[in-house]
C-alpha positions as CSV (number, residue, x, y, z in Angstrom):
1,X,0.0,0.0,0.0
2,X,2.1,2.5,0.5
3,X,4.4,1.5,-2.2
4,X,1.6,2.5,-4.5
5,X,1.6,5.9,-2.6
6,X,4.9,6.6,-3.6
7,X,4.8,5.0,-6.6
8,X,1.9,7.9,-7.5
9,X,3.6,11.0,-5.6
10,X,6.7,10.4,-8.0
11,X,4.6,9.9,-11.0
12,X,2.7,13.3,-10.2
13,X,5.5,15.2,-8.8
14,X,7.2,14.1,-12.4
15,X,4.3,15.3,-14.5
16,X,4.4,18.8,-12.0
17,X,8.3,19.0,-12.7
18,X,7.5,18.6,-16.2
19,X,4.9,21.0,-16.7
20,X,7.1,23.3,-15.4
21,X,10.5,22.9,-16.7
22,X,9.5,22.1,-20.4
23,X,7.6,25.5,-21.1
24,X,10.9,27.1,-19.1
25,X,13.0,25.7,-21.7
26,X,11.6,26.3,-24.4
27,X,11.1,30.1,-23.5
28,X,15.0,30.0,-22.6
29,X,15.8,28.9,-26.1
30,X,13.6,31.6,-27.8
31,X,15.4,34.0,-26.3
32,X,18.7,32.4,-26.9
33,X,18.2,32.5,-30.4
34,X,16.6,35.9,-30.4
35,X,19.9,37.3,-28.6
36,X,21.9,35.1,-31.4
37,X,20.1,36.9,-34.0
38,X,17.5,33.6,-34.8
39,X,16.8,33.4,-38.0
40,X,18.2,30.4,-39.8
């Protein structure tokens, strides 16, 4: 039982961390390529 609990708290705090870091990124890398110039 409460493997199952932490089993699901890692799955959700994954998806959370996702959520959150994936958008970050890619706004980071728009503006790295803006500053670069971007256009290729």
């Amino acid at each position: 039982m409460e493997n199952e609990l932490i089993i699901t708290g890692a799955f959700l705090g994954a998806g959370l961390i996702a959520y959150v870091i994936i958008p970050g990124l890619l706004v980071m890398w728009d503006r790295v390529l803006d500053h670069m110039g971007g256009k290729f």
